[in-house]
Wavefront OBJ file of the C-alpha trace (Angstrom):
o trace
v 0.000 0.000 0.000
v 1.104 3.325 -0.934
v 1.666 4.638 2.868
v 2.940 1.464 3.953
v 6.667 2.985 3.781
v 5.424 6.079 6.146
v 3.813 3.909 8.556
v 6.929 1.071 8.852
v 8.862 4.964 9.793
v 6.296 5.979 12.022
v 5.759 9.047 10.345
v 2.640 11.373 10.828
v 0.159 10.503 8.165
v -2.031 13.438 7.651
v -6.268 12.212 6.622
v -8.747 14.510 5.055
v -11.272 16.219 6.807
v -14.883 16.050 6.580
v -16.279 15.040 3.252
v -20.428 14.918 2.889
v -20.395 19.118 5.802
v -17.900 20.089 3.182
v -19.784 18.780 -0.086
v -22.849 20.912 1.573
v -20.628 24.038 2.462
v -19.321 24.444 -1.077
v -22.849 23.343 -3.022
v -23.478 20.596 -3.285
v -27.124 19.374 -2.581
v -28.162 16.278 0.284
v -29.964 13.962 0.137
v -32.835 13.936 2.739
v -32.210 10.636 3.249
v -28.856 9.141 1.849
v -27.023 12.407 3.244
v -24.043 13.432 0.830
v -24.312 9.766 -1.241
v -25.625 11.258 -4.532
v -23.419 14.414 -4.680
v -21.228 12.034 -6.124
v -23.869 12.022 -9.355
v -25.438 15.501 -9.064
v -22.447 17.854 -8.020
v -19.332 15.712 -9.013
v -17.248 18.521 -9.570
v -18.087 19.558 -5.750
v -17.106 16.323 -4.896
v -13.551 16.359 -7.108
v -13.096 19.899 -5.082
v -13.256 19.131 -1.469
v -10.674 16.010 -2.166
v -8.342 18.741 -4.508
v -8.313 21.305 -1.460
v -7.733 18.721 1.129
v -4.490 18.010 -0.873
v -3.028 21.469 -1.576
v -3.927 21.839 2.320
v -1.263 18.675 2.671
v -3.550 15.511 3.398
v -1.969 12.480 2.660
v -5.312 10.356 2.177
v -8.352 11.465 0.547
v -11.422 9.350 1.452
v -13.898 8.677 -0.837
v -17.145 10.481 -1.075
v -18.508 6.843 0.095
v -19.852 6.916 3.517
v -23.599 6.222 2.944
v -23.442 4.814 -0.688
v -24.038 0.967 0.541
v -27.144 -0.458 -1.257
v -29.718 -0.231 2.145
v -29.143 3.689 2.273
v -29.031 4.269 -1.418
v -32.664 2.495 -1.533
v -34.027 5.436 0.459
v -33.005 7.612 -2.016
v -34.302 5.498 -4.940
v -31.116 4.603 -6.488
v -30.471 1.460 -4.843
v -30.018 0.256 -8.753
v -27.444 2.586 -9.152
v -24.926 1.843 -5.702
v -22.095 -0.138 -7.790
v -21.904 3.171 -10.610
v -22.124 5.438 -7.517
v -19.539 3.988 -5.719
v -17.338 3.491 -8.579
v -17.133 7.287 -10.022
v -16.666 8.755 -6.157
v -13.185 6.666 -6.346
v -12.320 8.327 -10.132
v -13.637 11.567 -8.302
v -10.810 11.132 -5.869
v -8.270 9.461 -8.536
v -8.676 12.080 -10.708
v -8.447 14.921 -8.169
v -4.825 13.431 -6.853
v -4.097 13.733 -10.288
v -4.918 17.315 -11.147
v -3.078 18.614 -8.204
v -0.521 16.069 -6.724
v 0.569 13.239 -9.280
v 3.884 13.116 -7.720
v 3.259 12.847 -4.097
v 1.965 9.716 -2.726
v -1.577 9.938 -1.638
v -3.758 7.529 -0.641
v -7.466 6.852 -1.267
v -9.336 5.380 1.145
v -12.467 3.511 0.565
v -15.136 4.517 3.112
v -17.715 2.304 4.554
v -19.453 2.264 6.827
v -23.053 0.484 8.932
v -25.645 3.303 8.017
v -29.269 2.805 6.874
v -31.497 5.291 5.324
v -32.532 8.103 7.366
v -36.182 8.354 8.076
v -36.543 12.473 5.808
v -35.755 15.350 8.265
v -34.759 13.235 11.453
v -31.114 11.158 12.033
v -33.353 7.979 12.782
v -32.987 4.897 10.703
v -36.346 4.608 7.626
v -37.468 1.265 8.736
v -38.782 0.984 5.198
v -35.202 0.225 4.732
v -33.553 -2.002 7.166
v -32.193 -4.655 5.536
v -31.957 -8.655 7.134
v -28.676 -9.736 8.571
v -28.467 -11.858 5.255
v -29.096 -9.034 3.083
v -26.910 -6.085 4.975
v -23.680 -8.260 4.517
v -24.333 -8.841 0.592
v -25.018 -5.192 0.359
v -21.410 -4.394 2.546
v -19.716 -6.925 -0.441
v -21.260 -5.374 -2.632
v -19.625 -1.746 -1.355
v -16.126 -3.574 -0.546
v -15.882 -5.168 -3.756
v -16.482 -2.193 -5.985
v -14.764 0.010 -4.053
v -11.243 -2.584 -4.835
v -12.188 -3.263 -7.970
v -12.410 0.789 -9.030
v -8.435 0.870 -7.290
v -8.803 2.715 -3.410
v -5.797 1.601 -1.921
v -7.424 0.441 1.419
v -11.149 0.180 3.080
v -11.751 2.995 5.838
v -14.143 1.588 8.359
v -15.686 4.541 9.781
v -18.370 5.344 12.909
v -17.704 1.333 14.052
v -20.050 1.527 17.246
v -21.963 -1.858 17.390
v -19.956 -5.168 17.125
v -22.889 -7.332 15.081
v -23.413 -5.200 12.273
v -19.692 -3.724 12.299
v -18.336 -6.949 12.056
v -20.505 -8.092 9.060
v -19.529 -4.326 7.536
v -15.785 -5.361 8.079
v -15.767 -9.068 7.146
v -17.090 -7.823 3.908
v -14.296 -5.667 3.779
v -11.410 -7.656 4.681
v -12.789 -10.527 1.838
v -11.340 -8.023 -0.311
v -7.914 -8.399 0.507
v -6.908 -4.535 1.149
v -5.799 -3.556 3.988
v -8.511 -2.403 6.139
v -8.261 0.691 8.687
v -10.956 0.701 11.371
v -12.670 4.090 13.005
v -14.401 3.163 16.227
v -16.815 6.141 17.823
v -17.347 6.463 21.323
v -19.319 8.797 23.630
v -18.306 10.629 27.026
v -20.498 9.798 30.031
v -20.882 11.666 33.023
v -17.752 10.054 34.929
v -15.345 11.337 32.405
v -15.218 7.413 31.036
v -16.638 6.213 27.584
v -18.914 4.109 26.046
v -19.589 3.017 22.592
v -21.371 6.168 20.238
v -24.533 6.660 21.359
v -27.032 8.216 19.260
v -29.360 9.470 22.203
v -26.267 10.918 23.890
v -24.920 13.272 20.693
v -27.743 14.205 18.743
v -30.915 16.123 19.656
v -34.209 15.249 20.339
v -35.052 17.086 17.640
v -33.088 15.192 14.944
v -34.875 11.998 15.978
v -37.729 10.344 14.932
v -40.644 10.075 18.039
v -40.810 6.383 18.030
v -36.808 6.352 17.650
v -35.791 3.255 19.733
v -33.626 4.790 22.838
v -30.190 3.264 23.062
v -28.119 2.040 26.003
v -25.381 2.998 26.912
v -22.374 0.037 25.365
v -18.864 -1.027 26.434
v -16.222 0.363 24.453
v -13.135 -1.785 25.514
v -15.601 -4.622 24.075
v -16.373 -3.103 20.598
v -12.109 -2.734 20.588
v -11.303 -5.665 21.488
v -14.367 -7.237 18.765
v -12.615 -4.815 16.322
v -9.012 -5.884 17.007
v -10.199 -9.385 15.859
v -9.985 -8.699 12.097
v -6.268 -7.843 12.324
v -6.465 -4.087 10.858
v -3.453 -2.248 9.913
v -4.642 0.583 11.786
v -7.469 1.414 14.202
v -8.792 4.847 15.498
v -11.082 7.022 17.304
v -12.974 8.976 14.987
v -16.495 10.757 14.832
v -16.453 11.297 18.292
v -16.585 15.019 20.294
v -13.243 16.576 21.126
v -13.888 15.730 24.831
v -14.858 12.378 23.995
v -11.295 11.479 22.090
v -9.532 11.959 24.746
v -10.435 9.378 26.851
v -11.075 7.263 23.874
v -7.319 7.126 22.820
v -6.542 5.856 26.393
v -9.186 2.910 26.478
v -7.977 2.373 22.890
v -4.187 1.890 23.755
v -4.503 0.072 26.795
v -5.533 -2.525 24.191
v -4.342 -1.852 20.972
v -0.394 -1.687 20.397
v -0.361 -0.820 16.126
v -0.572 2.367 14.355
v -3.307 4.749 15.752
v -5.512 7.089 13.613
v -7.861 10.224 15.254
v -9.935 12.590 13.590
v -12.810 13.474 15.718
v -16.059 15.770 14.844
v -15.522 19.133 15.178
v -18.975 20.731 14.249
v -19.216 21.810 17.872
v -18.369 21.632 21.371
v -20.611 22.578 24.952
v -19.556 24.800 26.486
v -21.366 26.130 29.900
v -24.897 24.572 28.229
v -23.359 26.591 24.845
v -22.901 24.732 21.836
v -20.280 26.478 19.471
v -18.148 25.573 16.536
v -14.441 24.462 16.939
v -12.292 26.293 15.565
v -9.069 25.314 13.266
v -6.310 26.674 16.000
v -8.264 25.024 18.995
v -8.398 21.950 16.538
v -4.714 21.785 15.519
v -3.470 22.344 19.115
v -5.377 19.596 20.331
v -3.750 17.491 17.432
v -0.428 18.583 18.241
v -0.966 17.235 21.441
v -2.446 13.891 19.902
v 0.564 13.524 17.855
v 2.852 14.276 21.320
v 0.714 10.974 22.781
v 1.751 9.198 20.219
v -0.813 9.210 17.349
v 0.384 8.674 14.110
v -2.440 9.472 11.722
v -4.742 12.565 12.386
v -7.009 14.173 10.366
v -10.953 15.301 11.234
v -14.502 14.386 10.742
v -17.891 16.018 10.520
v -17.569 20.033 10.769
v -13.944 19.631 9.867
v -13.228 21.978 7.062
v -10.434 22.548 4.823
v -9.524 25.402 6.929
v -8.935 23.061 9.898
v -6.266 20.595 8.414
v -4.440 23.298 6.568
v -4.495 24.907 10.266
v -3.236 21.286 11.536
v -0.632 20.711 9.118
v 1.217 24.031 10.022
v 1.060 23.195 13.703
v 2.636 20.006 13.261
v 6.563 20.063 12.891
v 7.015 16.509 11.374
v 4.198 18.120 8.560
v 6.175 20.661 7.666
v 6.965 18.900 4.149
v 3.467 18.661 3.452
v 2.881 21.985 2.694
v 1.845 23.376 -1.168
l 1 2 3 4 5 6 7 8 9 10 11 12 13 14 15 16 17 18 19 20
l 21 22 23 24 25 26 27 28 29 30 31 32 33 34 35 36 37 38 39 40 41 42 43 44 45 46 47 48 49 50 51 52 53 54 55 56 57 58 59 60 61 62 63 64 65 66 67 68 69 70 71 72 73 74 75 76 77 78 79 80 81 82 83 84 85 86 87 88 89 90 91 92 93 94 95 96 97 98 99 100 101 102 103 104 105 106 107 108 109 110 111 112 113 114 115 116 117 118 119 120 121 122 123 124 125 126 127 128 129 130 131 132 133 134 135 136 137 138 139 140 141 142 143 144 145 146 147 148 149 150 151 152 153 154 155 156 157 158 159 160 161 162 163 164 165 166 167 168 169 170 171 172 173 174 175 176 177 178 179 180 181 182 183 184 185 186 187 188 189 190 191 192 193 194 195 196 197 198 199 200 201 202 203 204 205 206 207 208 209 210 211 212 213 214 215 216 217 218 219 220 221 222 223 224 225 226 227 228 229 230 231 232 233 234 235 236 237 238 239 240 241 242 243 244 245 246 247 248 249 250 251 252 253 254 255 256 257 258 259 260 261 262 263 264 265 266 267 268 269 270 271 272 273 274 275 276 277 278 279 280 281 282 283 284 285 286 287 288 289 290 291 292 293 294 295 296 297 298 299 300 301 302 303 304 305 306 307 308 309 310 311 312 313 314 315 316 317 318 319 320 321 322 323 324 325
């Protein structure tokens, strides 16, 4: 794999930031239900700029525009006939974006996948029109992993892994492939400073839920890890998850996982005092500075994470410096 050199070295890798908040800041149009998944057919040259200004801002790996283009979210969009062409062109949307700004540097692109189902229009909640069977969600994850490979990432990103049954059919799929396979785990912070797996009724408003939106309890996160740590990744990270929550999520992460260690958490906002506020780049890049001085390898950022923010990150990290346009 093309980074396999920089991680042997131990050198910082530097990921993208968010793809489907950026897509939406710069034009593109979501999907009420599949979120950013069609942008890669309606606003393609949105799509081939976010990945283009996450390079010139030094990223190292651009990840495809892939996140909810499985078959089981695509459906409640109506293009469920359409997931292997959709998934196809968001890889040539990042190929061809390395190659109109970087073809001599050597830049990744990762494959995203991930667990998500169709979103019941205007809440977060899943469209039980749309739930697939067991049976059915791991032909539709194939499906994904296998197109994704065949159109040439150069390794599957598992992102938001926060359930061990369905993540584990997610990442079988993906390992069948033969890439090397990176896995995101999200946690959330709970009152005594310790973490659990994500939970949905912990991060997101009422508001974004549907009424009769099933409430979630509150899971172990050393056990997800652990589950995780049984497919043999290359790497494995804490992503999607608040600034406060990464934190303690690194620590419950290495006290069990001794590889290469990715972080890029959600920065769309913070509380504050009951205030919820936007983080901003230089709060963002000193807290990866600090990452990197733990001993994090890969960092990069999730939802609300704008170009702004890694260009911001790269300059505050030394070993970066070369990264720089």
């Amino acid at each position: 794999m093309i980074l396999d050199d920089k991680l042997r070295k131990n050198e910082i890798i530097v990921m993208d930031g968010a793809t489907g908040s950026e897509i939406a800041r710069l034009g593109g149009v979501m999907d009420p239900a599949a979120w950013c998944a069609v942008a890669n057919k309606t606003h393609p040259e949105v799509v081939r700029r976010v990945h283009e200004e996450y390079i010139l801002a030094g990223a190292d790996v651009v990840t495809t525009n892939t996140f909810t283009t499985n078959r089981q979210v695509l459906a409640g969009a109506g293009l469920a006939d359409e997931t292997v062409s959709i998934n196809t062109r968001a890889v040539e949307l990042a190929r061809e974006a390395v190659n109109n700004v970087a073809p001599g540097r050597p830049i990744a692109v990762a494959g995203s996948m991930s667990n998500m189902v169709a979103w019941t229009p205007g809440t977060v909640s899943p469209d039980p029109r749309f739930i697939p069977t067991p049976e059915e969600e791991y032909e539709n994850y194939c499906e994904q992993a296998q197109t994704l490979a065949a159109a040439g990432v150069d390794f599957i990103l598992m992102e938001m892994m926060r359930d061990i049954d369905r993540s584990s059919r997610a990442i079988t799929a993906a390992v069948e492939t033969g890439l090397p396979v990176w896995i995101g785990t999200s946690c959330s912070l709970l009152y005594d400073g310790n973490v659990s797996a994500w939970n949905q009724h912990i991060e997101e408003p009422a508001s974004r839920l549907s009424p009769d939106h099933v409430e979630q309890k509150n899971k172990s996160y050393a056990s997800l890890v652990e589950a995780m740590m049984s497919f043999d990744p290359q790497v494995m990270g804490v992503m999607h998850s608040t600034i406060d929550a990464t934190d303690p999520g690194i620590t419950a992460l290495f006290e069990q996982w001794n590889g290469p260690v990715m972080v890029y958490p959600e920065t769309s906002s913070q509380v504050r005092r009951g205030v919820r506020t936007p983080i901003e780049p230089a709060v963002f890049a000193a807290h990866c500075h600090n990452w990197v001085q733990r001993g994090i390898q890969i960092v990069g950022g999730c939802c609300g994470t704008t170009i702004e923010h890694i260009r911001a990150m790269v300059n505050e990290l030394p070993d970066a410096i070369g990264h720089r346009s």
